[in-house]
C-alpha positions as CSV (number, residue, x, y, z in Angstrom):
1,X,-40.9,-188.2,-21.2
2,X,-37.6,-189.8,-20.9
3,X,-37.6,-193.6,-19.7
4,X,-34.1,-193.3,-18.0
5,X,-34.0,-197.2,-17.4
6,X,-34.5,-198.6,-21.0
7,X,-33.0,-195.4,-22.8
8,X,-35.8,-194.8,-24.4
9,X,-37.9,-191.6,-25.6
10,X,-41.7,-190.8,-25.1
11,X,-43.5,-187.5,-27.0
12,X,-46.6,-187.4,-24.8
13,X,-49.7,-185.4,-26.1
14,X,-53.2,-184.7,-24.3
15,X,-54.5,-184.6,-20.9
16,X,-54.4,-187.8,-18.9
17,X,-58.8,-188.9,-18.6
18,X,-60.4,-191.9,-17.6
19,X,-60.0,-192.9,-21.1
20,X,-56.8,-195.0,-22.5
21,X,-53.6,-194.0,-22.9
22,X,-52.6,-194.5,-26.7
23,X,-49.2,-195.6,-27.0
24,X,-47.9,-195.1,-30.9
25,X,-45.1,-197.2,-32.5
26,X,-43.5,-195.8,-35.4
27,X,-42.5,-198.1,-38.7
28,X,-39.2,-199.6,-40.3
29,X,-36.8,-196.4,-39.6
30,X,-39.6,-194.3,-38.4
31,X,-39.7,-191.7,-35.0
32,X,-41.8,-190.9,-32.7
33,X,-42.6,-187.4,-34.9
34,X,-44.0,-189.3,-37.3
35,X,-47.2,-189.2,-35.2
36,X,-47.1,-185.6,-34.4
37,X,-50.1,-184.7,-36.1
38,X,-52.4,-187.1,-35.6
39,X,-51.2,-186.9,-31.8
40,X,-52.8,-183.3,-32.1
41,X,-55.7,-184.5,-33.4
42,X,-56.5,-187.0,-30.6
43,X,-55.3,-184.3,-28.0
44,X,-58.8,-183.0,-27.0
45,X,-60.2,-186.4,-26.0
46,X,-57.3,-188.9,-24.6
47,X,-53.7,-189.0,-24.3
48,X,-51.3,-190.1,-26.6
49,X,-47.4,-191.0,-26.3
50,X,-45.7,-191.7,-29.4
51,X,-42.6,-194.4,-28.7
52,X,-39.1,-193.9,-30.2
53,X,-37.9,-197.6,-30.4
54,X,-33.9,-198.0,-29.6
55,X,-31.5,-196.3,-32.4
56,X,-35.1,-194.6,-33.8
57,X,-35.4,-190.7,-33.1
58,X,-33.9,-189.8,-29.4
59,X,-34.0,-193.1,-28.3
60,X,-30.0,-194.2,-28.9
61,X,-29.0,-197.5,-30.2
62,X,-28.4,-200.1,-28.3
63,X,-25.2,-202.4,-28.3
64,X,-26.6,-205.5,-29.4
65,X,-28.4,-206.4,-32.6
66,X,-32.2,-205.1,-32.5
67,X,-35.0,-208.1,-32.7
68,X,-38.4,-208.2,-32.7
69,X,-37.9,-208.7,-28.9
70,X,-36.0,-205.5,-28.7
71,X,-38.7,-203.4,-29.5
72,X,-41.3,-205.9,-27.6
73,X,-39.7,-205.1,-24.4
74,X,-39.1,-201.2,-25.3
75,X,-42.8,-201.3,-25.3
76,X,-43.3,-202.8,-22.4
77,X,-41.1,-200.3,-20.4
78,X,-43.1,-197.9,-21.6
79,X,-46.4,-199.3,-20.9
80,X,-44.6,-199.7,-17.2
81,X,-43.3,-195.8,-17.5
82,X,-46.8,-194.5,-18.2
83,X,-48.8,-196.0,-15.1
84,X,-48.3,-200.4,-15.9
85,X,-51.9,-200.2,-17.3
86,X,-53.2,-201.8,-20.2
87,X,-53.2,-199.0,-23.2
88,X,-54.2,-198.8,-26.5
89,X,-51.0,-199.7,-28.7
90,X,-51.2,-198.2,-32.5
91,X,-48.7,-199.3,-34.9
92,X,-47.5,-198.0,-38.2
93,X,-46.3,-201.0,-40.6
94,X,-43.3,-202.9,-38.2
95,X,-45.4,-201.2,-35.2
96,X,-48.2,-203.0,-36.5
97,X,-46.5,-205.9,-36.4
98,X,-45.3,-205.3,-32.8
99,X,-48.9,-204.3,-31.9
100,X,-50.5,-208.1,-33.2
101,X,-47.3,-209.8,-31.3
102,X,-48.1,-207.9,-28.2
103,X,-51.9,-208.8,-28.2
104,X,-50.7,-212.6,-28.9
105,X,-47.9,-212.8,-25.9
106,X,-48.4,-210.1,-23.9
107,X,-52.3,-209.4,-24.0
108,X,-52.1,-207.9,-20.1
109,X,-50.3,-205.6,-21.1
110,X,-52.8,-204.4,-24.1
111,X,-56.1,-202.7,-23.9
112,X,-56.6,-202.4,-27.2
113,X,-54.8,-201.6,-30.7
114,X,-55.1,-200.0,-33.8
115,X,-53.5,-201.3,-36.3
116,X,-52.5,-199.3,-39.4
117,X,-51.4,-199.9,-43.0
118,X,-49.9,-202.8,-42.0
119,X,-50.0,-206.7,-42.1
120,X,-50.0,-210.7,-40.5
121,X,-46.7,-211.0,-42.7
122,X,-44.5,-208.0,-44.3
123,X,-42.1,-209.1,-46.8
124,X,-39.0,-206.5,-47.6
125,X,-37.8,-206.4,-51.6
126,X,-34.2,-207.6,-50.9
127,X,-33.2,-204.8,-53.5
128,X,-34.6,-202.1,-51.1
129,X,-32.2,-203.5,-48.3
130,X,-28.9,-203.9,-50.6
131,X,-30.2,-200.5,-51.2
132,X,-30.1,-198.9,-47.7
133,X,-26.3,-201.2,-47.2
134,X,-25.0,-199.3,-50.0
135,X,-22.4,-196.4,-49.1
136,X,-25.0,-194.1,-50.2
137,X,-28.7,-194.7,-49.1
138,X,-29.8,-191.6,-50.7
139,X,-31.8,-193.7,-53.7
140,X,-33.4,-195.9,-51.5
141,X,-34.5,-192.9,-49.5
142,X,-36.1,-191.4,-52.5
143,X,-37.7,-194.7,-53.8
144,X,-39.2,-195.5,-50.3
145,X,-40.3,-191.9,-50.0
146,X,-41.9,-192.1,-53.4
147,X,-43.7,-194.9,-52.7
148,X,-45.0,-194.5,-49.1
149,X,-47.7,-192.2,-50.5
150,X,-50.7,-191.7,-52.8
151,X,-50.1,-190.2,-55.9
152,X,-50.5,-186.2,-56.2
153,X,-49.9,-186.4,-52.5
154,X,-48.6,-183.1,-50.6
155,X,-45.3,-182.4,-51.5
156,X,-44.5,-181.0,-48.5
157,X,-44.9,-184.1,-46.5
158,X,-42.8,-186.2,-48.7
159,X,-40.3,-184.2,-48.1
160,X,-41.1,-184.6,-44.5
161,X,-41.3,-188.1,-44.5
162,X,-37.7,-188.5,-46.0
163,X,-36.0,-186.3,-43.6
164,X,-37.2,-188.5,-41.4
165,X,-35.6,-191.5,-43.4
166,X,-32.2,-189.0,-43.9
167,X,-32.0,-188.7,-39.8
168,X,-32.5,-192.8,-39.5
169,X,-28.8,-194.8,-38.9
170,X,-29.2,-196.9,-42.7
171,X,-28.0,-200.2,-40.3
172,X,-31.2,-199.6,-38.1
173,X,-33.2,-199.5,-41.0
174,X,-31.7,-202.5,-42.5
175,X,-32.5,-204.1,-39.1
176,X,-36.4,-203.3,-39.2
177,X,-36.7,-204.8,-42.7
178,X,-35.0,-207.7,-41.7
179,X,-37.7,-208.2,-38.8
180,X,-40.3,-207.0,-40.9
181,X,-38.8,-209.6,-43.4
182,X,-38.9,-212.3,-41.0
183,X,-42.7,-211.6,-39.6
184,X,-45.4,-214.0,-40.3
185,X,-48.1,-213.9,-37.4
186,X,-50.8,-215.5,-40.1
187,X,-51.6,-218.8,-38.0
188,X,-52.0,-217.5,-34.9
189,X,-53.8,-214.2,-35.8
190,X,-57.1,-216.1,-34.5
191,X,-55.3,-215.8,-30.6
192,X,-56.2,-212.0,-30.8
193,X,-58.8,-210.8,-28.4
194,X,-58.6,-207.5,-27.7
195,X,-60.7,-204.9,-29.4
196,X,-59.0,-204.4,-32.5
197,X,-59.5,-201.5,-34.9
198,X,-57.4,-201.8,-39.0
199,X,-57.1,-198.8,-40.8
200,X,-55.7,-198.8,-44.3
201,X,-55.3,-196.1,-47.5
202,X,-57.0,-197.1,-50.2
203,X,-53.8,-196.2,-52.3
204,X,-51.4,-198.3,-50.5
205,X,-49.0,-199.7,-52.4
206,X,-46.6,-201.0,-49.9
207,X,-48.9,-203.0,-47.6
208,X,-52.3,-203.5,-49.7
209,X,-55.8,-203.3,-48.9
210,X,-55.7,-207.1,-48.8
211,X,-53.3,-207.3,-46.3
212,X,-55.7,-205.4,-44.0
213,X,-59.3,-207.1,-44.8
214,X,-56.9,-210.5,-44.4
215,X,-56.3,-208.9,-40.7
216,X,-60.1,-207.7,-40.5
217,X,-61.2,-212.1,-41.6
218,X,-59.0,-213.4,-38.7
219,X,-58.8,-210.7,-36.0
220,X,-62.7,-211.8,-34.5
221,X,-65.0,-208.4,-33.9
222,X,-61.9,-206.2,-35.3
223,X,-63.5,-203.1,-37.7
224,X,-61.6,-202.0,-41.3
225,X,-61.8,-198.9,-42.1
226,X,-60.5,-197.6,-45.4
227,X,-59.2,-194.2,-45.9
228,X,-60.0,-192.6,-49.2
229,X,-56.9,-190.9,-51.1
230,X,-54.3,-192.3,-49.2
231,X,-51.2,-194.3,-49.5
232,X,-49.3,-196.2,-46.8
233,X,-48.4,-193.2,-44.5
234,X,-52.4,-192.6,-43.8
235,X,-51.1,-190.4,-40.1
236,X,-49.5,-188.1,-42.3
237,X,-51.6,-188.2,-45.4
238,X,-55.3,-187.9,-43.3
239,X,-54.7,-187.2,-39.6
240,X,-58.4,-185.7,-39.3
241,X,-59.9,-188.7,-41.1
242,X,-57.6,-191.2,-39.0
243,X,-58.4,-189.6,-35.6
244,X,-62.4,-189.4,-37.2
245,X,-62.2,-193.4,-36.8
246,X,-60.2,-194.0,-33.6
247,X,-62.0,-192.1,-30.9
248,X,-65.5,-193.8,-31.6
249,X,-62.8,-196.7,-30.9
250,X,-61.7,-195.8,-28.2
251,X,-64.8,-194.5,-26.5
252,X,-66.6,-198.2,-27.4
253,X,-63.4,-199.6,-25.5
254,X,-64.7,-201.3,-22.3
């Protein structure tokens, strides 16, 4: 689906039901594809419609300097775009991010979200972003590649994961860390209401267990799940064992 009045792309998967709408945001200088499996996973039982924010996958970049607010309001036309009801946001990482800000300013908007491998506050290494404002990125492509995953993972989707990174614009994902950078939702985590389900790889070295079971203290009713085997890119590393904990999720959703 293409969202002609914010620019923006939509990769929709699944039958429409009675059941929500899961709307996917990707991570720091993630796409939309990034979901792709996971998405087929889920396609049986609800529809899902993975998001490329502005200057992220075919979404172009816009003019102006992304924000946090950027990508707020690219959700929001696409909550509009896919029928103005509440859905079920899931975010990977920044999306993550995006998902808690959303269910603190714009709960009417937000029926739900899964949150995964992410955290109330995401610090960037500075030397990863010198890294990716270098003329060549390449390096910091293959260190964030390296460490996105569990070791022994599939070699075959490491190299997936950083032809994703090679296709992202290296000032775009300089942006995202400097939002991710600048997040810290950690005293006002407690103004989340909305059914709230945290998923997290057990080998994650980017954002930790802790950062999730800090989520899981402060979020009130929200459910941790922890996926055995896996580093931080859990959609890609375990879609089966992913989608195994969202649908009871969603189907407990009132």
């Amino acid at each position: 689906m293409w969202i002609e009045s914010a620019q923006l792309n939509l990769e929709i998967t699944g039958e429409q039901s009675a059941g929500p709408t899961v709307l996917m945001v990707h991570g720091a200088g993630g796409e939309a594809d990034l979901w792709r499996s996971l998405a087929a996973h889920l396609a049986p039982d609800t529809r899902t419609a993975a998001l490329d924010l502005s200057g992220h996958g075919k979404s172009p970049r816009r003019d102006t300097a992304h924000t946090l607010e950027t990508y707020v309001e690219n959700i929001l036309a696409a909550v509009d775009a896919l029928g103005g009801e509440p859905v079920v946001i899931a975010g990977h990482s920044m999306g993550g991010a995006l998902a808690q800000h959303l269910a603190v300013e714009h709960p009417q908007a937000v029926r739900g979200i899964i949150l995964a491998a992410t955290g109330a506050r995401l610090r960037v290494l500075p030397a990863l972003i010198q890294s990716f404002e270098s003329p060549d990125p390449g390096q910091a492509i293959s260190m964030m590649a390296g460490a996105a995953f569990a070791p022994g993972a599939d070699a075959a989707l490491v190299d997936f994961y950083s032809q994703s990174l090679k296709r992202a614009l290296p000032p775009v994902v300089v942006q995202d860390f400097r939002i991710c950078d600048a997040f810290d939702i950690m005293a006002r985590l407690e103004r989340i209401t909305t059914p709230c389900l945290i998923l997290c790889g057990d080998k994650d070295n980017l954002t930790p267990l802790k950062y999730s079971s800090f989520l899981n203290q402060k979020i009130s009713g929200s459910k941790l799940h922890t996926i055995p085997g896996c580093g931080h890119m859990i959609m890609l590393e375990a879609p089966g064992a992913c989608a195994e904990r969202i649908l009871p999720f969603l189907h407990r959703l009132p």
